[in-house]
VOTIPA-105517 format. One record per residue: x negated, y negated, z of N, C-alpha, C, O in turn; residue number from 1; residue in one letter. Coordinates in pm, whole numbers. Atoms other than C-alpha are relative to their C-alpha. Layout:
[[X,Y,Z],[X,Y,Z],[X,Y,Z],[X,Y,Z],NUM,a],
...
END
This chain:
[[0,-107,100],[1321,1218,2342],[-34,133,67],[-144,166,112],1,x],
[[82,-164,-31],[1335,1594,2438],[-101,80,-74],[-120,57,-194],2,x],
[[115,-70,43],[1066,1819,2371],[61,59,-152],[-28,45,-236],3,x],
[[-31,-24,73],[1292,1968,2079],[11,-115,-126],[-5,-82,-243],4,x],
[[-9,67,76],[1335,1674,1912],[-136,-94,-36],[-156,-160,-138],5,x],
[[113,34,46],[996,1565,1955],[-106,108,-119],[-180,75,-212],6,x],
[[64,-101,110],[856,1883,1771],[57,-18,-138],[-6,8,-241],7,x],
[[-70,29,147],[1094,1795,1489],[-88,-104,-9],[-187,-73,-75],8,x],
[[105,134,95],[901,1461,1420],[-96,63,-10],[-94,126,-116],9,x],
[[91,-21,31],[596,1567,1458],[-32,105,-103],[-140,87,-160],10,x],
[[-15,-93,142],[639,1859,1180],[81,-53,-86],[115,26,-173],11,x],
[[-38,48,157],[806,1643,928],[-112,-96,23],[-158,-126,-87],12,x],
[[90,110,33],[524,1361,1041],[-126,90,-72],[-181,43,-171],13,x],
[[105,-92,96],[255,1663,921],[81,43,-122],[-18,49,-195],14,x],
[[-53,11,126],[473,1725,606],[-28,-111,-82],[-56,-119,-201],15,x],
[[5,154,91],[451,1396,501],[-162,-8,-22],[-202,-37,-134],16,x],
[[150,18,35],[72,1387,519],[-52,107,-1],[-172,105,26],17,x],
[[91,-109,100],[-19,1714,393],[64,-23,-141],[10,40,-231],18,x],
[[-43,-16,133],[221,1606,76],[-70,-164,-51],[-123,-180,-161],19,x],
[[77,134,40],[83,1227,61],[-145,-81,77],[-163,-189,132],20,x],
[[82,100,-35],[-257,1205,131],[-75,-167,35],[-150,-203,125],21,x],
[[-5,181,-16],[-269,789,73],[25,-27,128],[-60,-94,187],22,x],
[[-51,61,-108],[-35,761,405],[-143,34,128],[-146,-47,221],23,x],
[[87,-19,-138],[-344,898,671],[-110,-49,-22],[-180,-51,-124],24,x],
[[111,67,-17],[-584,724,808],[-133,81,49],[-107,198,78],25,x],
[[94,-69,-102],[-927,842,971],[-72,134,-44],[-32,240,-92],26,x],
[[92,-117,116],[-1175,1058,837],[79,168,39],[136,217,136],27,x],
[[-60,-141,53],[-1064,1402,715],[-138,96,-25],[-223,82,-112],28,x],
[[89,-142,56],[-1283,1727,725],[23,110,-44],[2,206,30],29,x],
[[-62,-74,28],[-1138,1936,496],[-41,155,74],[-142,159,143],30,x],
[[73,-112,45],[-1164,2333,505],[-87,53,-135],[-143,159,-160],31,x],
[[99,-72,107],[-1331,2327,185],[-90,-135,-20],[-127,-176,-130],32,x],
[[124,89,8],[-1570,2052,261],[35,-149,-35],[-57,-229,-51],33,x],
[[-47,127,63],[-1359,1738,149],[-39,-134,139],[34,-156,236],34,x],
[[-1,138,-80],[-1503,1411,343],[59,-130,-44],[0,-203,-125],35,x],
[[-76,81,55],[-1235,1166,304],[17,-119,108],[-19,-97,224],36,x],
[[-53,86,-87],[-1112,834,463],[77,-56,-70],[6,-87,-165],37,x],
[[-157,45,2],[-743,683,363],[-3,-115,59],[-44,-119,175],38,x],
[[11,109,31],[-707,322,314],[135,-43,-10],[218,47,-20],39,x],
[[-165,-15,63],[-360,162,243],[-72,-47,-161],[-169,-109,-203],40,x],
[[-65,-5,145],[-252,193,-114],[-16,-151,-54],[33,-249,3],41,x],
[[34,122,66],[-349,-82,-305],[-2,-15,-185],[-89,45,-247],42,x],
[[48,8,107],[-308,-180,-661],[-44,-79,-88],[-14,-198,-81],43,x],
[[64,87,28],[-514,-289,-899],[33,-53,-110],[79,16,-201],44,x],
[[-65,78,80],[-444,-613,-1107],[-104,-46,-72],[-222,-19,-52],45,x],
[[90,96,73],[-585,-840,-1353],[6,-122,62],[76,-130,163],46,x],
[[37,47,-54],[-705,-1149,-1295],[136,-84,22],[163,-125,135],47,x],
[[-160,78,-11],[-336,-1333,-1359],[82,131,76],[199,159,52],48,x],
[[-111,-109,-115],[-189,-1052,-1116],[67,107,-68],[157,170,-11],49,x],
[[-68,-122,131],[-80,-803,-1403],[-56,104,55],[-172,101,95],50,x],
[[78,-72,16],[-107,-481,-1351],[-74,69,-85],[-56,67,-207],51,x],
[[104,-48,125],[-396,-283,-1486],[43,123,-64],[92,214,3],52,x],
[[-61,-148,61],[-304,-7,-1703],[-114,60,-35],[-208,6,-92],53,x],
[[139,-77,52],[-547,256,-1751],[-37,25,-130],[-158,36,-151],54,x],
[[-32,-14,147],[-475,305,-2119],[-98,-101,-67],[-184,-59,-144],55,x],
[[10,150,6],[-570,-91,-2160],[-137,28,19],[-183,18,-95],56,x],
[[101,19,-15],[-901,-52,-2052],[-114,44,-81],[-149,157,-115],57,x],
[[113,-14,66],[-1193,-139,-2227],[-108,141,-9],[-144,157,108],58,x],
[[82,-72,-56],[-1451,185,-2269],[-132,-44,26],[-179,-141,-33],59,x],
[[125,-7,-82],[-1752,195,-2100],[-21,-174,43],[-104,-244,-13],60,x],
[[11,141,-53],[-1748,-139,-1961],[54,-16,165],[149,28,229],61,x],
[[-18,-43,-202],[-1787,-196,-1568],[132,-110,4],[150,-207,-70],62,x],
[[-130,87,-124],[-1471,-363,-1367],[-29,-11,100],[-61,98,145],63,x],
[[36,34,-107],[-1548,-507,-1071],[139,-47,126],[183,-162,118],64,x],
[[-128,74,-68],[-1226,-534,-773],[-86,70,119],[-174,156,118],65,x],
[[72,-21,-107],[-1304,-537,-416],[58,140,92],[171,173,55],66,x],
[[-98,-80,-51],[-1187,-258,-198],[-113,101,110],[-233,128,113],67,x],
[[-96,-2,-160],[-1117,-133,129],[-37,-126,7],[63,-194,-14],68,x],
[[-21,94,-94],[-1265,-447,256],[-12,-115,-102],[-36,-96,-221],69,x],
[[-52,95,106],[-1205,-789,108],[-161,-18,-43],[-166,-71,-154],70,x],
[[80,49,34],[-1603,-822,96],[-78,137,-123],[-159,104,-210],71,x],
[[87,-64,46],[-1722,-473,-55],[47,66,-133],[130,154,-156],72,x],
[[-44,-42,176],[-1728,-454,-458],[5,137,-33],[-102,197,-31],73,x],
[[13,-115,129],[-1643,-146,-647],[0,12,-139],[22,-102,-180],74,x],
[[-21,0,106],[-1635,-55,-992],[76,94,-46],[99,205,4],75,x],
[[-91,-98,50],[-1411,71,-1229],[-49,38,-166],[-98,-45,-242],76,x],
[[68,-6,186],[-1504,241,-1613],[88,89,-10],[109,169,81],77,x],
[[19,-64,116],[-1349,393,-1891],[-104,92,-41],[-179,41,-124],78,x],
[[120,-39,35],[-1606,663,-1931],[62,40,-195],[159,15,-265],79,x],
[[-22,-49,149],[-1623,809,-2284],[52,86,-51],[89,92,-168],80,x],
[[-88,-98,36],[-1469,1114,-2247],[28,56,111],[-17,-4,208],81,x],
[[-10,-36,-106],[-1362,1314,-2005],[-89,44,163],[-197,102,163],82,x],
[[163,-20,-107],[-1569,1352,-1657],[56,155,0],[151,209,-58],83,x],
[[-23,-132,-45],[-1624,1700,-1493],[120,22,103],[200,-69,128],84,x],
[[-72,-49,-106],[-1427,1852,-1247],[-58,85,127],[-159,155,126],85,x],
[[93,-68,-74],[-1465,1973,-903],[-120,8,-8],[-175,105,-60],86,x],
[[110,17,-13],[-1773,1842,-839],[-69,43,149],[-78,-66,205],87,x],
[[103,22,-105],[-1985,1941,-515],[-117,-26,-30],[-206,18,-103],88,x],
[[98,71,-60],[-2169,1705,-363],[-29,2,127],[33,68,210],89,x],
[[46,-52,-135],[-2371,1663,-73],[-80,-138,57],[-185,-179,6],90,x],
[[78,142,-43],[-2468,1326,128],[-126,11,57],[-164,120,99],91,x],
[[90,-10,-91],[-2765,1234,283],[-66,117,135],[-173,177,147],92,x],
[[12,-85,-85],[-2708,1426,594],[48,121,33],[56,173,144],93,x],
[[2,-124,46],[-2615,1732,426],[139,79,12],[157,200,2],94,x],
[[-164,-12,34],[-2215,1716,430],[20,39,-106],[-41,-20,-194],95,x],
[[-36,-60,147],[-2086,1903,144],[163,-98,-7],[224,-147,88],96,x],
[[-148,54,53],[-1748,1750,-30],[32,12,-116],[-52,54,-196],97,x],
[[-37,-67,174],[-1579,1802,-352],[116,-147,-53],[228,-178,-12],98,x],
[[-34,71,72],[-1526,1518,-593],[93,45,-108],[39,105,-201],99,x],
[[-78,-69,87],[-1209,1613,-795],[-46,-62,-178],[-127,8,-238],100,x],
[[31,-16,87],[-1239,1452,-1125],[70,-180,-77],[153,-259,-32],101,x],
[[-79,158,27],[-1155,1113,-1328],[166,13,-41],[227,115,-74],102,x],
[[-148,-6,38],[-794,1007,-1394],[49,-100,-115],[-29,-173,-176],103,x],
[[-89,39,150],[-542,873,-1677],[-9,107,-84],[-60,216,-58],104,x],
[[-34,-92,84],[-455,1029,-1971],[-106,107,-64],[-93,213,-124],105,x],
[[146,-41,70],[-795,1115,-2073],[-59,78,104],[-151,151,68],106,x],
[[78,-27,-112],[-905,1221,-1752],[-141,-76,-7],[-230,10,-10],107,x],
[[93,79,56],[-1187,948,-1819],[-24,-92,123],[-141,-115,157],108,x],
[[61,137,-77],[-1151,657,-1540],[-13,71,155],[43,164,215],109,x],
[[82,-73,-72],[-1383,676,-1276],[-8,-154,116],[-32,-260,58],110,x],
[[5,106,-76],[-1380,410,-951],[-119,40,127],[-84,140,191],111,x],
[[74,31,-65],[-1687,366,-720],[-18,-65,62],[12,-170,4],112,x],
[[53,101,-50],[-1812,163,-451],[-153,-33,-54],[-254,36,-39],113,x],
[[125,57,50],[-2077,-47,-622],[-118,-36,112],[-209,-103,64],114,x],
[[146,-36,-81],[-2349,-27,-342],[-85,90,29],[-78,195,94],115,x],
[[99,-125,30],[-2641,118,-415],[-25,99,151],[-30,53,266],116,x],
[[-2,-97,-176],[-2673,420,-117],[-133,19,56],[-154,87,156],117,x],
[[122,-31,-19],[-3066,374,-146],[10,-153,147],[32,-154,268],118,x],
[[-3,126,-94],[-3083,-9,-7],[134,-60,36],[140,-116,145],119,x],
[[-98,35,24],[-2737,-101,-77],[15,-110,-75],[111,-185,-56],120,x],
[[-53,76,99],[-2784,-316,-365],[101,-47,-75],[156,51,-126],121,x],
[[-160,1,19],[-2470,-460,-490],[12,-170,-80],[-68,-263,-87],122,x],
[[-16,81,100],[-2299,-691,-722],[26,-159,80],[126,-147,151],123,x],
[[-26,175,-56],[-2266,-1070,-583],[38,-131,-106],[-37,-138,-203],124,x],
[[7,78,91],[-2143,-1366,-771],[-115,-62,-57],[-110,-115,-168],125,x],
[[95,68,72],[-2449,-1492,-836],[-102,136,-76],[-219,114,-108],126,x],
[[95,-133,46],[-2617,-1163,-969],[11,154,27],[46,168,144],127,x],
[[-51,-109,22],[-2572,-779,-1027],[-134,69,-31],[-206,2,-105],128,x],
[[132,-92,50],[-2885,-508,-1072],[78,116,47],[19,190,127],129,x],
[[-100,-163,-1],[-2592,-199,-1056],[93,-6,-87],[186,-83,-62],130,x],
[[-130,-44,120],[-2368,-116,-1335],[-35,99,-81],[-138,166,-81],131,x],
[[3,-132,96],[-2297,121,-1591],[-58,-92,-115],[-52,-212,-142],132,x],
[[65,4,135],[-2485,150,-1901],[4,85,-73],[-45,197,-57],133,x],
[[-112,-50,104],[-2288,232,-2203],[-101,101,-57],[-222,79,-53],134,x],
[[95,-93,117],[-2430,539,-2432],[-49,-61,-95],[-118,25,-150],135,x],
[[99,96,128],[-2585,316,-2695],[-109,-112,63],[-186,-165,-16],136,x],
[[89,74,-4],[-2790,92,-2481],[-115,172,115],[-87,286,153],137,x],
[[84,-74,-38],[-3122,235,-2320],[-35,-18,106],[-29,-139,123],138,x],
[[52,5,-136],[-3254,275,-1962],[-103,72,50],[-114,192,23],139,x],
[[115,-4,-24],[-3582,268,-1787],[27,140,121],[-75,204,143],140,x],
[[-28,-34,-123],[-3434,476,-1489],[30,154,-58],[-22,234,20],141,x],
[[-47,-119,42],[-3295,812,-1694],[-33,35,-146],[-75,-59,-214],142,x],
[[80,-51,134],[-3399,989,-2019],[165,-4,-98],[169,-8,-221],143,x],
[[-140,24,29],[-3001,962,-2077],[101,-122,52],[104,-158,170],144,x],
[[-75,111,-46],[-2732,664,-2098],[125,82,28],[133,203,49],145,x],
[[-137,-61,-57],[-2365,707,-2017],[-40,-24,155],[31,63,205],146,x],
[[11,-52,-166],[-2483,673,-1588],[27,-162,20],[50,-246,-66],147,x],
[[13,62,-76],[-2479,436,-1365],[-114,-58,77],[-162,26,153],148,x],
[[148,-5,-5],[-2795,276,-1278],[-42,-121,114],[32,-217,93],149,x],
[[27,75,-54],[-2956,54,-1000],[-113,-65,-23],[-213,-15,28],150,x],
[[133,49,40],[-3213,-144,-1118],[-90,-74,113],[-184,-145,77],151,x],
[[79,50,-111],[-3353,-249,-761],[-121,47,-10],[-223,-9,-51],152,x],
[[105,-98,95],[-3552,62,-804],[35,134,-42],[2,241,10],153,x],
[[-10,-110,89],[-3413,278,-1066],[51,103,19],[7,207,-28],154,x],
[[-97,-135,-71],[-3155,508,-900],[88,22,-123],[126,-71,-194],155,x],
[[-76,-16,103],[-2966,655,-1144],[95,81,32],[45,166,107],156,x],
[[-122,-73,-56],[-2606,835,-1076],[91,15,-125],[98,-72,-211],157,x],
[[-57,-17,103],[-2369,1015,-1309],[131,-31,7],[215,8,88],158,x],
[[-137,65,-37],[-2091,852,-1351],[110,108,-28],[213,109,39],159,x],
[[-151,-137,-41],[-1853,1191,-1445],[-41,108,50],[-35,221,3],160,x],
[[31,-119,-40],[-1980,1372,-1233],[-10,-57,163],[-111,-17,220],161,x],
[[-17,30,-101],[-1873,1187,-879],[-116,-87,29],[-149,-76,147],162,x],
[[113,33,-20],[-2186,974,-907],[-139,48,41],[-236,-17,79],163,x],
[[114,-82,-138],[-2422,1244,-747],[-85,-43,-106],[-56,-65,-224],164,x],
[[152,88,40],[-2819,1100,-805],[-74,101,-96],[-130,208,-73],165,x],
[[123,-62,101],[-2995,1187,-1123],[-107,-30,12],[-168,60,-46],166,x],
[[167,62,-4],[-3344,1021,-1065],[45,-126,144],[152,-156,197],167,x],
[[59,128,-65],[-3508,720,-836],[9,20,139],[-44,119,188],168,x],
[[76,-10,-130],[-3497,642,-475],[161,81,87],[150,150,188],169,x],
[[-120,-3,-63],[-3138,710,-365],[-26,140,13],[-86,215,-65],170,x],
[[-31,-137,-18],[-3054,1020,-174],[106,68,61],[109,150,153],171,x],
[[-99,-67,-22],[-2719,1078,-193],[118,-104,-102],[101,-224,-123],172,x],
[[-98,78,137],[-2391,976,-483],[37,-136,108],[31,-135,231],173,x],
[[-88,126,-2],[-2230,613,-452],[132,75,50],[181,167,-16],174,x],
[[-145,-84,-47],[-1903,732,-248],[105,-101,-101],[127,-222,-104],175,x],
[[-173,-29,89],[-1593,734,-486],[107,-64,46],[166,-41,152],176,x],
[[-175,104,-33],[-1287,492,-481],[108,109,-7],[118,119,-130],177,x],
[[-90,-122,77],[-1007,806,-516],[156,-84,-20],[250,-104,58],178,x],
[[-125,24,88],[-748,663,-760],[120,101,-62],[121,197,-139],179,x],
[[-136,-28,49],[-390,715,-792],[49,-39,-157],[82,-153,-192],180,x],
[[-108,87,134],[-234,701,-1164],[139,16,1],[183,127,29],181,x],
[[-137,-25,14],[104,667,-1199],[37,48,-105],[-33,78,-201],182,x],
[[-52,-25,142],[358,755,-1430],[0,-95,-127],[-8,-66,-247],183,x],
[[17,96,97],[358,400,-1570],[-102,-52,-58],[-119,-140,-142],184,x],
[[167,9,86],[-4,438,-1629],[-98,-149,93],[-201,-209,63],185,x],
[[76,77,-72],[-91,201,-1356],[-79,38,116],[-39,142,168],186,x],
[[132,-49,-46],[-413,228,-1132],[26,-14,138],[103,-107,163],187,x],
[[-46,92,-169],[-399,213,-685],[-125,112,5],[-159,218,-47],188,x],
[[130,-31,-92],[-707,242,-469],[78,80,117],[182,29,158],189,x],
[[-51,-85,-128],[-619,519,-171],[-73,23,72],[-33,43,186],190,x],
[[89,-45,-138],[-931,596,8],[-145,-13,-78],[-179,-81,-175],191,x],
[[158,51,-3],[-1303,621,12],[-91,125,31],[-142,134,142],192,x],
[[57,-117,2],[-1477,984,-79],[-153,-17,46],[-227,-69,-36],193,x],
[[186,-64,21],[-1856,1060,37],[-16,-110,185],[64,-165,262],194,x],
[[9,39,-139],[-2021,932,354],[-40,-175,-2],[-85,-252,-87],195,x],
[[-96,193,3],[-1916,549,511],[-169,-63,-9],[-240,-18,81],196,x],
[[64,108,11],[-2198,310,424],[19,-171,42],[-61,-263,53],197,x],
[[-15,151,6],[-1985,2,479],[-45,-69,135],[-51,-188,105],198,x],
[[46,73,-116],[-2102,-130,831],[-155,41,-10],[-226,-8,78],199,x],
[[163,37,3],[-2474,-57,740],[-12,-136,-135],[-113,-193,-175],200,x],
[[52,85,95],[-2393,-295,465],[4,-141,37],[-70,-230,-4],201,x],
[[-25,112,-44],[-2216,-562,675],[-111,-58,102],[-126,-179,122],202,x],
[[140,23,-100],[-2527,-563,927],[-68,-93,-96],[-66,-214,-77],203,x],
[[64,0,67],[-2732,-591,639],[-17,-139,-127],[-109,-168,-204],204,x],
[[-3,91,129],[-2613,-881,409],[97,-136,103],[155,-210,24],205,x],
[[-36,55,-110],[-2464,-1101,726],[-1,-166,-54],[105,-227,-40],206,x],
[[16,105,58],[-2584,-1440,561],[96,8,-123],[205,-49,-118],207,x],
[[-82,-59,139],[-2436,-1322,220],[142,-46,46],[187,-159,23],208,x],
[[-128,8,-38],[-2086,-1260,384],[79,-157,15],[188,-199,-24],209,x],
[[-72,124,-3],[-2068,-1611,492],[-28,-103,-57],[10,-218,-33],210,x],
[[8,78,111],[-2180,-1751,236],[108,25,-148],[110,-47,-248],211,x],
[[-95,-78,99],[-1915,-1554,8],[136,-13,22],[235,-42,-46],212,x],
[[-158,-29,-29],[-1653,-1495,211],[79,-79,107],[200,-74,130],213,x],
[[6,70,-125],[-1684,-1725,507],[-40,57,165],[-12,3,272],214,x],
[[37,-115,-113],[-1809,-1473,771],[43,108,23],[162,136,13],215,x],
[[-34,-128,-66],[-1829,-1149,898],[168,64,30],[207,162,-35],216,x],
[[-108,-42,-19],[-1502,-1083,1007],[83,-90,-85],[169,-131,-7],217,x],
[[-71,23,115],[-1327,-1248,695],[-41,114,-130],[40,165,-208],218,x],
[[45,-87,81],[-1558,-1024,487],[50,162,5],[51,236,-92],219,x],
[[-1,-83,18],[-1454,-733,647],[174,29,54],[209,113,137],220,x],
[[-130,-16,-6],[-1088,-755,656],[78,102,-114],[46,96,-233],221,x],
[[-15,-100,116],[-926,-492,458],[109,-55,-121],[193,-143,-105],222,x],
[[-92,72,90],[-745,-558,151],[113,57,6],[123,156,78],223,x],
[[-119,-27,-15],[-378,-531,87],[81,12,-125],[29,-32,-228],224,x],
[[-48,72,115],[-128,-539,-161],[-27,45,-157],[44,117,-227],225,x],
[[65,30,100],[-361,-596,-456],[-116,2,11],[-165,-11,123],226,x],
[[140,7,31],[-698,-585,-584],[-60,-56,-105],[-93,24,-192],227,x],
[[15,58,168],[-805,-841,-882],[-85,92,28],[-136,151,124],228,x],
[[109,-110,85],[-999,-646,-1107],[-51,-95,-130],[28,-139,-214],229,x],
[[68,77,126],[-1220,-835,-1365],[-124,76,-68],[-166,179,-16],230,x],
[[115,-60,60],[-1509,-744,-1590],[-132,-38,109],[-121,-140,176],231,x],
[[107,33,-23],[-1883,-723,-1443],[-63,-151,-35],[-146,-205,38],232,x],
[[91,97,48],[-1990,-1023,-1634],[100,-142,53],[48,-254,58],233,x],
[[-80,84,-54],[-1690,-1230,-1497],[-15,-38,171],[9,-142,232],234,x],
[[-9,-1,-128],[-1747,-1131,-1152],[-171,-36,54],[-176,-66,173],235,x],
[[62,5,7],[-2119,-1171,-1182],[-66,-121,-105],[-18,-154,-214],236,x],
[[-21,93,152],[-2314,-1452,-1360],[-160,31,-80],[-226,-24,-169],237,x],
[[141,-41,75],[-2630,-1264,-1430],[37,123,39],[107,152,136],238,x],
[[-22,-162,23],[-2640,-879,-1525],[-171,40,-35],[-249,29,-129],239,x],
[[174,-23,65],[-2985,-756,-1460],[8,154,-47],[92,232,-3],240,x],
[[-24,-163,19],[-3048,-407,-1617],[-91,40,-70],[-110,-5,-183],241,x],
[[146,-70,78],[-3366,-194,-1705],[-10,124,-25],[-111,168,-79],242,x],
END
């Protein structure tokens, strides 16, 4: 390839990924503060392989599908009404980034990685002390429902508002699943907003993994394809919450 024809790819290969974020990999530092990492495209199904339609979904009720890696849960909600927009936030070690805003018709659904960012508490089949808690029930952790709440010890995060920490020990938001809606109103996982937690989690829960998933490197294989998506109480068989 001559030098002319190599400059042609490489300026339609930057076209293509300044118009479809999803396709790039590898963390991104925007100019206006955006800390991103790009995942492949994945969408998310029910538990018989259907896809999920955003419309369809229950409100305020957690969803649980795994994503980027086959071992690390996120959640998905229906909030109640629309979240904010343009949110800055700011991690731990003092990265600024800007959480755009929920999606579907409502501008309402909101996807998270469900590990808490204090210890990394997180949902497991046998038990759950992180989920959302609907506006009508009450919580020990915030003077307000509608959030997101860790009941390890009492972190509380707003769920339309990019998760950033209302109260307890955590000091910095749950990083953000950033969902694609389509036109047909169906849901795809693309990347992974706020700063990476997932290899302090795989250190960290090492027994877990292979007891779950069959080890370490099965746990942390990335997903593909698809993502079942089920309710909290399906994916969990105790829901602790204070």
């Amino acid at each position: 390839m001559d030098r002319r024809n190599f400059l042609k790819v490489v300026a339609a290969s930057a076209t293509v990924m300044a118009v479809s974020p999803s396709m790039i990999r590898g963390n991104l530092y925007a100019a206006d503060g955006t800390l991103y990492k790009a995942y492949e495209k994945v969408q998310l199904v029910d538990a018989a392989g259907k896809p999920i339609k955003a419309s369809a979904l229950a409100k305020e009720v957690t969803y649980i599908f795994n994503y980027p890696h086959a071992s690390t849960p996120c959640m998905l909600i229906n909030l109640p009404k629309a979240t904010s927009k343009e949110v800055e936030l700011t991690s731990e070690n003092g990265e600024k980034y800007v959480w755009k805003s929920g999606v579907g018709k409502e501008g309402s659904v909101v996807a998270y990685v469900a590990i808490c960012t204090h210890q990394m508490t997180h949902p497991t089949p046998n038990d759950s002390f992180i989920t959302y808690v609907p506006t009508a029930k009450k919580t020990m952790a915030y003077d307000k429902s509608g959030i997101i709440v860790c009941s390890s010890h009492l972190s509380a995060f707003d769920a339309g508002a990019g998760a950033k920490v209302l109260g307890g020990a955590a000091t910095q938001p749950l990083n953000s699943v950033v969902l694609e809606h389509a036109a047909d109103d169906t849901l795809w996982a693309v990347g992974i907003l706020g700063s990476d937690k997932f290899q302090d989690y795989f250190k960290s829960f090492r027994p877990e993994l292979k007891e779950f998933y069959g080890g370490p490197a099965e746990a942390k294989k990335l997903v593909s394809i698809s993502a079942k998506t089920v309710k909290i109480t399906e994916f969990s068989k105790e829901i602790i919450q204070y």
